[in-house]
C-alpha positions as CSV (number, residue, x, y, z in Angstrom):
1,X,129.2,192.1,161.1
2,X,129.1,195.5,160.4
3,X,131.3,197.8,162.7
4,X,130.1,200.4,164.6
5,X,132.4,203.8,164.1
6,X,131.3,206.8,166.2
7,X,131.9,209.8,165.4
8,X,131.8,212.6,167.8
9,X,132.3,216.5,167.6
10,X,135.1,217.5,169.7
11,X,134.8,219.3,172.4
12,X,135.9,223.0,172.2
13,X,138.2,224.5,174.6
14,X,137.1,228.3,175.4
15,X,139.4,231.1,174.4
16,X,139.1,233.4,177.7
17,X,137.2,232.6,181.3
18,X,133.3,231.9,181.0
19,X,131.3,234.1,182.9
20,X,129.6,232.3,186.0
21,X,125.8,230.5,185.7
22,X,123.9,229.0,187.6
23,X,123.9,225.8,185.6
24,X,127.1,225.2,185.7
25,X,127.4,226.0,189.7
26,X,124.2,223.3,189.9
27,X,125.9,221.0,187.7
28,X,127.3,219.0,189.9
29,X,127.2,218.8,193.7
30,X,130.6,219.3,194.5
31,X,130.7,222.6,193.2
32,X,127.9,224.6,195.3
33,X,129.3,222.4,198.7
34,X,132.8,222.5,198.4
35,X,132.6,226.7,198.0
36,X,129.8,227.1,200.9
37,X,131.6,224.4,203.0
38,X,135.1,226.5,202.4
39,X,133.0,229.8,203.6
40,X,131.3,228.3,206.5
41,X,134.2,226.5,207.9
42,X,136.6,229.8,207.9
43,X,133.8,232.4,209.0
44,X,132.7,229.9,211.6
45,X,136.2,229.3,213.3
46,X,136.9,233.2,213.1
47,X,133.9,233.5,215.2
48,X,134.3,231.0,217.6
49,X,138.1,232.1,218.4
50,X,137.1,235.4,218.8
51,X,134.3,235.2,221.3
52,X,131.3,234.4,219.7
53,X,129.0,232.5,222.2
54,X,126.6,230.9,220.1
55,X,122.8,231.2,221.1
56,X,120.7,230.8,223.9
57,X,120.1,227.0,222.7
58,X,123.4,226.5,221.6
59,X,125.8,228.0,224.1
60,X,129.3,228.0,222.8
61,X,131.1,225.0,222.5
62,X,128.1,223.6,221.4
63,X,127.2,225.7,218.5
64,X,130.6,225.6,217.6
65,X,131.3,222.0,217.2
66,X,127.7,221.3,215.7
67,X,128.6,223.6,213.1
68,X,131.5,222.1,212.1
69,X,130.7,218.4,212.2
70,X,127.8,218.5,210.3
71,X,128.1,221.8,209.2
72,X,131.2,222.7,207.2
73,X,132.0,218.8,207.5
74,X,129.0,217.1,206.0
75,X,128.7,220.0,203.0
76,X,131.8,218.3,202.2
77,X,130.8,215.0,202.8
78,X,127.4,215.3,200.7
79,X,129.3,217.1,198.2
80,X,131.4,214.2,197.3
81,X,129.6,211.3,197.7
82,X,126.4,213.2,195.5
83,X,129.4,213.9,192.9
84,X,131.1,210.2,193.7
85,X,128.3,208.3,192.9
86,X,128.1,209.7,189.1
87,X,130.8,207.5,188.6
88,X,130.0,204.6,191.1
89,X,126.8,204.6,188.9
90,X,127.1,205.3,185.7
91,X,124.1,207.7,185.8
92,X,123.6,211.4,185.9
93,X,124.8,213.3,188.4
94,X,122.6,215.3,191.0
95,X,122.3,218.7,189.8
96,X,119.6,221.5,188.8
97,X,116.5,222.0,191.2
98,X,117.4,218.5,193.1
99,X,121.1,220.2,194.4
100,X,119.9,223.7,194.7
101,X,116.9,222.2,197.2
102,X,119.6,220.2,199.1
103,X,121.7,223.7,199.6
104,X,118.9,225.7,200.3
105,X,118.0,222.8,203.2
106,X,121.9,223.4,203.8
107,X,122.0,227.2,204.3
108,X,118.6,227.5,205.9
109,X,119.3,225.2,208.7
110,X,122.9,227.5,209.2
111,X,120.5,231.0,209.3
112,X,117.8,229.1,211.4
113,X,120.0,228.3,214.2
114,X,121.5,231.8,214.5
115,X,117.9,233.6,213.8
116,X,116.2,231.2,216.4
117,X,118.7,231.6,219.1
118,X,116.0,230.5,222.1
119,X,115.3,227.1,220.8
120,X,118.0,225.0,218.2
121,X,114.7,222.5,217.1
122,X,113.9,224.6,213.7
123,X,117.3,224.9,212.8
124,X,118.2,220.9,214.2
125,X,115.3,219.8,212.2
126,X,116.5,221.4,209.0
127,X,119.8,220.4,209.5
128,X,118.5,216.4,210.5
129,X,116.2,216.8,207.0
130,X,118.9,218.0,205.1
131,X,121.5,214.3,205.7
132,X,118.0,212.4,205.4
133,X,117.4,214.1,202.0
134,X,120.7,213.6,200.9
135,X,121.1,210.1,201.9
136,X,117.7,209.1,199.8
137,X,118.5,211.1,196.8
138,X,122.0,209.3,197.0
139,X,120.0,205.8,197.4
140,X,118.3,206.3,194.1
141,X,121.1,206.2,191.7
142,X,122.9,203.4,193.9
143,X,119.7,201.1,194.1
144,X,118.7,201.7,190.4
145,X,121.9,200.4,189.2
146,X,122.2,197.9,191.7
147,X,125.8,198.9,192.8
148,X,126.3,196.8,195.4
149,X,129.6,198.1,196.4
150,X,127.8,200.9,197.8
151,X,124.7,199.8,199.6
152,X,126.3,200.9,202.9
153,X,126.6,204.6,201.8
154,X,123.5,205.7,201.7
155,X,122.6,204.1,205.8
156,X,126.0,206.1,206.5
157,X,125.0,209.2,206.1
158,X,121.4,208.1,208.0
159,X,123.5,207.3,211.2
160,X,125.2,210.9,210.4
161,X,121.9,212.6,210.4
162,X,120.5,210.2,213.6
163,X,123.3,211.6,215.7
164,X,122.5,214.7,214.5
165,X,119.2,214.5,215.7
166,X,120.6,213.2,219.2
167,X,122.5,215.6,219.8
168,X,119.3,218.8,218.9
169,X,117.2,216.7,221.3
170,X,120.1,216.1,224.0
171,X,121.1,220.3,223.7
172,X,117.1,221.1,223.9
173,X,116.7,218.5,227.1
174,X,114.8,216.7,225.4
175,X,116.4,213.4,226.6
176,X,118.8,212.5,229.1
177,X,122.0,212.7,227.2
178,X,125.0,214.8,227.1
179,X,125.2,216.7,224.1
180,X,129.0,217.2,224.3
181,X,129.5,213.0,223.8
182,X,126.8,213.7,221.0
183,X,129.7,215.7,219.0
184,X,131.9,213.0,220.0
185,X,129.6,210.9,218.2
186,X,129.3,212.8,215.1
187,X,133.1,213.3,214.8
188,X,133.7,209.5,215.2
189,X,131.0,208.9,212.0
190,X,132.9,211.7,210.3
191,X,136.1,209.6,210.6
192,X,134.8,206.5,209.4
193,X,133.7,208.6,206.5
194,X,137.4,209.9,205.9
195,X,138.3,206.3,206.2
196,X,136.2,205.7,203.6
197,X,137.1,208.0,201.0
198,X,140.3,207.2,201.6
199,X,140.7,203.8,201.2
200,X,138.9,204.6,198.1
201,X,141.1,207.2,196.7
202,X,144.0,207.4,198.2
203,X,146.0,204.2,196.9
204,X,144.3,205.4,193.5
205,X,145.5,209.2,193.5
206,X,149.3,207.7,194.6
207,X,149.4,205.0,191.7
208,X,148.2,207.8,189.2
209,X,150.7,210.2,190.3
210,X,153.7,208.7,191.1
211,X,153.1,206.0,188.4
212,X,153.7,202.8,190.9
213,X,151.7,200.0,191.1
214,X,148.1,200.4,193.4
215,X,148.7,199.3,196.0
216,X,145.3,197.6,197.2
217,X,144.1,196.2,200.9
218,X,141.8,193.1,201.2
219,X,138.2,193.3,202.1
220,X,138.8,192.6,206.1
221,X,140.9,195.7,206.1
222,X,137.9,198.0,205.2
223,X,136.0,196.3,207.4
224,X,137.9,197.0,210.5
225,X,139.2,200.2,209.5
226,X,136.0,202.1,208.8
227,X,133.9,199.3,211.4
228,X,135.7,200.6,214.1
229,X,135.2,204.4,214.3
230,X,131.7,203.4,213.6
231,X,131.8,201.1,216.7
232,X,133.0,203.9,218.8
233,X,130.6,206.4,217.6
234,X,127.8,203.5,219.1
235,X,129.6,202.9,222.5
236,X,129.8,206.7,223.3
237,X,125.8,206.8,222.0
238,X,124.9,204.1,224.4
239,X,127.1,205.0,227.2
240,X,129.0,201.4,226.3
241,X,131.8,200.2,228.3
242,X,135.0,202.4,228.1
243,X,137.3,199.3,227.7
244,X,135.6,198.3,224.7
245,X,135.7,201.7,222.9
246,X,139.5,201.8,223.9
247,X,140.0,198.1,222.0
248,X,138.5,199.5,218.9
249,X,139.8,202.9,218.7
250,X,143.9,201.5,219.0
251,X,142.5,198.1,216.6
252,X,140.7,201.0,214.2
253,X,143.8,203.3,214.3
254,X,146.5,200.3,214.2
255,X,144.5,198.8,210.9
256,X,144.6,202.2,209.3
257,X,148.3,203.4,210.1
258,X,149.3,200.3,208.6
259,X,147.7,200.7,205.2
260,X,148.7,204.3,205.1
261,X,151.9,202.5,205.7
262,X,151.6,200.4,202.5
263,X,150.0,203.4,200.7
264,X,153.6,205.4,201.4
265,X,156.3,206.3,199.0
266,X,159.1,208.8,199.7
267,X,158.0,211.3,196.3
268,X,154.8,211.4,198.0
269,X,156.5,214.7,200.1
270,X,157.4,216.0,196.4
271,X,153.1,216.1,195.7
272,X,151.3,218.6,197.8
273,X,147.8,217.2,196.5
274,X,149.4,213.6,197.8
275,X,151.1,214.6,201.3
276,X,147.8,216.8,202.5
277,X,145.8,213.4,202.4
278,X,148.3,211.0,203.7
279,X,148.7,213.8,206.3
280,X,144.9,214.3,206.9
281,X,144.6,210.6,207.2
282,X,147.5,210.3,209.7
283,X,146.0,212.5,212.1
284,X,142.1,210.8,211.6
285,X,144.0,207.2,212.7
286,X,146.1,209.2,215.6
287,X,143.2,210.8,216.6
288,X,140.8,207.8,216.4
289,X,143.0,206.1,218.9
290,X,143.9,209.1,220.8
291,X,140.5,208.8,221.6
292,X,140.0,205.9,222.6
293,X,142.8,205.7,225.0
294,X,141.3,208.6,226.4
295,X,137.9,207.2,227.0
296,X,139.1,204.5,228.9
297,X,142.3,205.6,231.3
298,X,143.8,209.7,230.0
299,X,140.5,211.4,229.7
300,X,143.3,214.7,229.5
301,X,144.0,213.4,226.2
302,X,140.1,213.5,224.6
303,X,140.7,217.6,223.5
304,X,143.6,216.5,221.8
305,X,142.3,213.3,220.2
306,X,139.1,215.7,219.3
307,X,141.0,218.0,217.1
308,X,143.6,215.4,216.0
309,X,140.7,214.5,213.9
310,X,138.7,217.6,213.3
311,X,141.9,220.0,212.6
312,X,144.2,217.6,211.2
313,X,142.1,214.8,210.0
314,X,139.2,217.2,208.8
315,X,140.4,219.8,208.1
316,X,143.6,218.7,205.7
317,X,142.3,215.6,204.1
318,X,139.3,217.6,203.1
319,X,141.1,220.5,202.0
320,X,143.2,218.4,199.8
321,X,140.0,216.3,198.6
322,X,138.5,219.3,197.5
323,X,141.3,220.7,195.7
324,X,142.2,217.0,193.8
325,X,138.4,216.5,192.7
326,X,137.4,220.4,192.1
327,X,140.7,220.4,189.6
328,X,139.4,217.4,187.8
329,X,136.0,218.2,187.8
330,X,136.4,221.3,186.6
331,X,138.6,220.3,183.2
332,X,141.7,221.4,184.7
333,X,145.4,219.6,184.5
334,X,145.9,217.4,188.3
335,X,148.6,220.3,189.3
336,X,147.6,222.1,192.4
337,X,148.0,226.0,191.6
338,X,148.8,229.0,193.8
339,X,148.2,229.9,196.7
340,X,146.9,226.4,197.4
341,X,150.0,225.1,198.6
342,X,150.6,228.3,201.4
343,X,146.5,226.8,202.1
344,X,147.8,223.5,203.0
345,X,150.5,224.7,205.0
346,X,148.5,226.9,206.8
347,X,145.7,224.1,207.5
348,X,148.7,222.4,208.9
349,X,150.3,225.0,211.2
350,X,146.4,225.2,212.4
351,X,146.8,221.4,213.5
352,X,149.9,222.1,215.2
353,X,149.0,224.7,217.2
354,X,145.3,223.6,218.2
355,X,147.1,220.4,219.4
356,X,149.3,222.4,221.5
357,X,146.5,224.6,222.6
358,X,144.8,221.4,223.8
359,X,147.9,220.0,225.8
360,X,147.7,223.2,227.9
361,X,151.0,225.1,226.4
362,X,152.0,228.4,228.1
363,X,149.4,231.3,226.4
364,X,147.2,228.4,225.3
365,X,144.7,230.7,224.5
366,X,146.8,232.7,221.9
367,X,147.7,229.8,220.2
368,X,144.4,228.7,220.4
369,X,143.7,232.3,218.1
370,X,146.9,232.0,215.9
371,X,145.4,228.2,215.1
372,X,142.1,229.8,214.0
373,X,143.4,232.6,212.0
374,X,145.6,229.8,209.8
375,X,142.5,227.2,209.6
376,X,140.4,230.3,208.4
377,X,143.3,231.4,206.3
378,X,143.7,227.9,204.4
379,X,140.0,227.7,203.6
380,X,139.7,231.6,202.4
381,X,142.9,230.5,199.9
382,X,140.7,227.5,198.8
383,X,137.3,229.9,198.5
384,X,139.9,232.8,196.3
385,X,141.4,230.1,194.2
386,X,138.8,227.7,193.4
387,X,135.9,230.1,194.0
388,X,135.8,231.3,190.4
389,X,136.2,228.2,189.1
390,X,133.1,226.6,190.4
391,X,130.8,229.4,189.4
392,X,132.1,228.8,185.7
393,X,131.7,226.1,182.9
394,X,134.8,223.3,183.0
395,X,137.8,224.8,181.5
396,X,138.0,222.1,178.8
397,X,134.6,223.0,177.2
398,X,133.4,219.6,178.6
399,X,129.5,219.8,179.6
């Protein structure tokens, strides 16, 4: 038998910074999310804190926590599963006129809502098309290489945009639901998406930086751990009994404090790109069963659980998933550069002090501003360091 040598050109590293293109910010779908989601989720907190109202249709605390569930959130969540699923697959990634449609849907359904401020169906239908789009396009590269592992991702992101679509038609009148449990609803689905990524990742990242063994969980341990957020998310859409969304929020958060548990090592503290997602993590499984207590006997506790998992669990893990994949992605060594860790610090103090906000401190409603100005503050870092570098080529010369 004859044996097969390949020989392949290596790639060239550039000499100085390559100017921005639109190829290579289409190139992959992390790159045009990640920066828009970065934008949106600091300029949209900044206006929320400081008095913003919303619209007409979207008074408020309305407009601002649709924005950022399945605003900032799921740009981030569609940017990294699209850019996942390369390498679940084995194919292609998204990228080209396929991702620059998704964004525009993206961006259009953000301008709609705010140019439309008497009625939030133009912009809610946008935003609803935009998670339907992305789950399908998502489906084709999973189903035509039969990866099995990820059947379930795709129907995710559905039951992402179906709440979605609850919660325009709730806020509109449209039917006889709150729209405020509809956020709940869309925050528990984001959850059991952090769950997700982390059980996927995190164990991985730790292994490859501390060089330790992976530590792995079994399959019943995924099950409960991202089956119960999703549970939730049902009983608050079908007005379910509070008991039974209390059981699954402390089994969900019990399940998942123990495998961050087994994920732990002490140098973990010693990596910034490691102790932002244990951290993010931590406050998704607090505030998963935060919630549920809440729901069932300390309803005074549901603003806390809320931003236990949309400050802390949001707001860090994705700011440190961004950061971990963006480096790779973009031919850069894993070593998180400056200002990034000031960002993650400053995502942090933002968790501190919209938790204390929510347990009713003394000048709540300052800390309630100072927490805005850091959350804002870590994501402009993000959008000044990485910023540049998703506009440009990789670093390494890579295509």
């Amino acid at each position: 038998m004859v044996a097969i040598i390949r020989i392949e050109e290596p790639f060239k590293r550039p000499r100085g910074p390559q100017p921005p293109t639109w190829k290579a910010f289409l190139s992959m779908a992390f790159r045009p999310f990640y920066l828009l989601a970065a934008l949106q989720g600091a300029i949209a907190v900044l206006f929320w804190a400081f008095g913003f109202g919303g619209t007409a249709a979207l008074p408020g605390y309305l407009w601002h926590g649709h924005e950022m569930i399945w605003g900032y959130a799921g740009a981030v969540i569609v940017g990294f599963l699209l850019t996942a699923a390369a390498t679940w697959t084995g194919l292609p990634p998204i990228r080209g006129r396929t991702l620059a449609a998704l964004v525009v849907l993206w961006l259009a359904a953000r301008m709609v809502l705010l140019a439309v401020p008497t009625s939030n169906l133009w912009g809610g239908a946008l935003s609803v098309l935009f998670f339907v789009a992305a789950a399908l396009t998502l489906a084709v590269p999973i189903m035509r290489s039969r990866n099995r592992r990820n059947y379930g991702v795709p129907p995710l992101l559905l039951a992402f945009a179906a709440g979605n679509l609850a919660f325009h038609l709730a806020a509109a009148g449209l039917i006889n639901v709150d729209p405020r449990h509809m956020l709940h609803v869309g925050l528990l689905i984001v959850a059991t998406v952090i769950f997700f990524m982390g059980l996927r990742v995190i164990g991985f990242f730790t292994s490859r930086a501390l060089n330790t063994p992976q530590v792995t969980h079994a399959p019943w341990v995924a099950f409960v751990a991202i089956g119960a957020p999703l549970a939730m998310a049902l009983l608050v859409a079908v007005k379910g009994p509070t008991w039974l969304t209390c059981i699954a929020g402390v089994v969900g958060a019990a399940i998942n404090l123990r495998q961050l548990a087994r994920w732990w090592h002490p140098r973990v503290l010693g990596q910034p790109l490691l102790w932002v997602l244990f951290a993010g993590y931590l406050c998704t499984a607090l505030g998963v069963g935060l919630y549920g207590l809440a729901a069932f006997a300390a309803p005074t506790l549901t603003s806390a659980a809320l931003h236990s998992v949309a400050v802390g669990g949001i707001g860090l893990l994705t700011l440190g998933m961004m950061s971990r994949t963006a480096l790779g992605h973009t031919g850069r060594p894993l070593e998180l550069p400056q200002p990034m860790p000031a960002a993650f610090g400053c995502v942090l103090a933002a968790t501190a002090l919209r938790l204390a906000a929510a347990l009713a401190v003394p000048f709540a409603h300052a800390v309630l501003i100072a927490s805005a100005l850091c959350f804002a503050a870590g994501f402009g870092l993000f959008a000044y360091r990485f910023g540049p570098w998703l506009i440009r080529p990789r670093a390494d010369g890579r295509p």
